[in-house]
TISE-277661 format. One line per 8 residues: number of its first residue (from 0); for each residue x, y, z of C-alpha. Coordinates in nm, 3 decimals. Example, Ala and Ser with C-alpha at 12.3 -4.5 7.8 and 13.67 -1.06 7.14 Angstrom:
REM residues 2
0	1.230:-0.450:0.780 | 1.367:-0.106:0.714
//
This chain:
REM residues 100
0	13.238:11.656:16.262 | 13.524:11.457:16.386 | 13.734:11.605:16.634 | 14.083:11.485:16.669 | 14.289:11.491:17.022 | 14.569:11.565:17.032 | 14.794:11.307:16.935 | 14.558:11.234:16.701
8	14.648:11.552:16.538 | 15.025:11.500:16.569 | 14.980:11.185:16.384 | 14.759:11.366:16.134 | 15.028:11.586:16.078 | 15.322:11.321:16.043 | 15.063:11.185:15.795 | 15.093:11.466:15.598
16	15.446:11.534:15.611 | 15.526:11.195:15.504 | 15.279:11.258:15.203 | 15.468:11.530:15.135 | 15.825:11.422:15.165 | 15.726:11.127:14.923 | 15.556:11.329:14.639 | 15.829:11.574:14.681
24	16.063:11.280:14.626 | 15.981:11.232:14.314 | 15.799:11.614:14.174 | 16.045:11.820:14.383 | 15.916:12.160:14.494 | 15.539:12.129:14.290 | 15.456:11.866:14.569 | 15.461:12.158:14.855
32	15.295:12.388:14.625 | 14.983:12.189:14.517 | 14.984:12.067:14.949 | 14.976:12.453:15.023 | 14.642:12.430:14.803 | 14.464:12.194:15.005 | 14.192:12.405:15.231 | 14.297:12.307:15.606
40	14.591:12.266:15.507 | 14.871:12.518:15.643 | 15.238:12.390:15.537 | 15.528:12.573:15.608 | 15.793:12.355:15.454 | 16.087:12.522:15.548 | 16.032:12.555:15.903 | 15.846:12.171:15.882
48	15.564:12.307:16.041 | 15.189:12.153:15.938 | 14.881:12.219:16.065 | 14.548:12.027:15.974 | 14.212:12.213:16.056 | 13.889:12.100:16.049 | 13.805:11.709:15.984 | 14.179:11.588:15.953
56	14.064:11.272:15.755 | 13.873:11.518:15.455 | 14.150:11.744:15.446 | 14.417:11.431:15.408 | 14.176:11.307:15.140 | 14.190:11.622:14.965 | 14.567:11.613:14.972 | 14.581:11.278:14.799
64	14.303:11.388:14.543 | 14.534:11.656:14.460 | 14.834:11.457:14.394 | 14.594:11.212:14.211 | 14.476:11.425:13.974 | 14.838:11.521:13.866 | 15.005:11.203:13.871 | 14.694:10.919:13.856
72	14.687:10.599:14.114 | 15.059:10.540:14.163 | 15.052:10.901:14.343 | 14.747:10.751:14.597 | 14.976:10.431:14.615 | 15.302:10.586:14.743 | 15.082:10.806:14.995 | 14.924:10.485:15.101
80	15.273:10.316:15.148 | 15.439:10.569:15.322 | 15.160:10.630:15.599 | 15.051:10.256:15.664 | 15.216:10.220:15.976 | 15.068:10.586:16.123 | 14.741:10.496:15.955 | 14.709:10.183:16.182
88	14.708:10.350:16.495 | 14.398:10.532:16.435 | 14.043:10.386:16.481 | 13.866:10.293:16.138 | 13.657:10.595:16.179 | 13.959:10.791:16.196 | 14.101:10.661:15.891 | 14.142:10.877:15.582
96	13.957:10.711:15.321 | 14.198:10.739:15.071 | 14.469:10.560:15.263 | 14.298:10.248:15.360
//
């Protein structure tokens, strides 16, 4: 299991608040909701706080899987835009899947 430092995990979290902000862009409020469905996954919108447990890089994939399934490629494309430059500073092992 990878563990993340941490500024790995603050970067893992601006991950997913980017993901976030973008899908909620464009769904509104359903893009927190289905995010608050992700296992390892604690989002408290209001007060911006995020948390990612366990391997950051599943749980991340999970989150794009679960704006995928509603929405189809062009969801794993705008998560993929939005977190290029954060995505970069991690090592390739690192890496989400889905966002490479």
């Amino acid at each position: 299991m990878l563990t993340a430092t941490k500024s790995n995990q603050q970067t893992y979290a601006e991950i997913v608040s980017r993901i976030i902000k973008s899908q909620e862009e464009i769904i509104g409020p359903l893009a927190v909701q289905q995010a608050q469905k992700v296992s390892g996954l604690r989002v408290s919108w209001q007060s911006k706080k995020i948390e990612v447990q366990g391997n950051a890089p599943q749980v991340i994939d999970e989150l794009v899987k679960q704006y995928e399934t509603l929405f189809g490629s062009i969801a794993v494309e705008t998560c993929r835009d939005v977190t290029k430059q954060l995505v970069s500073k991690l090592s390739e092992e690192e890496r989400p899947k889905s966002l490479i």
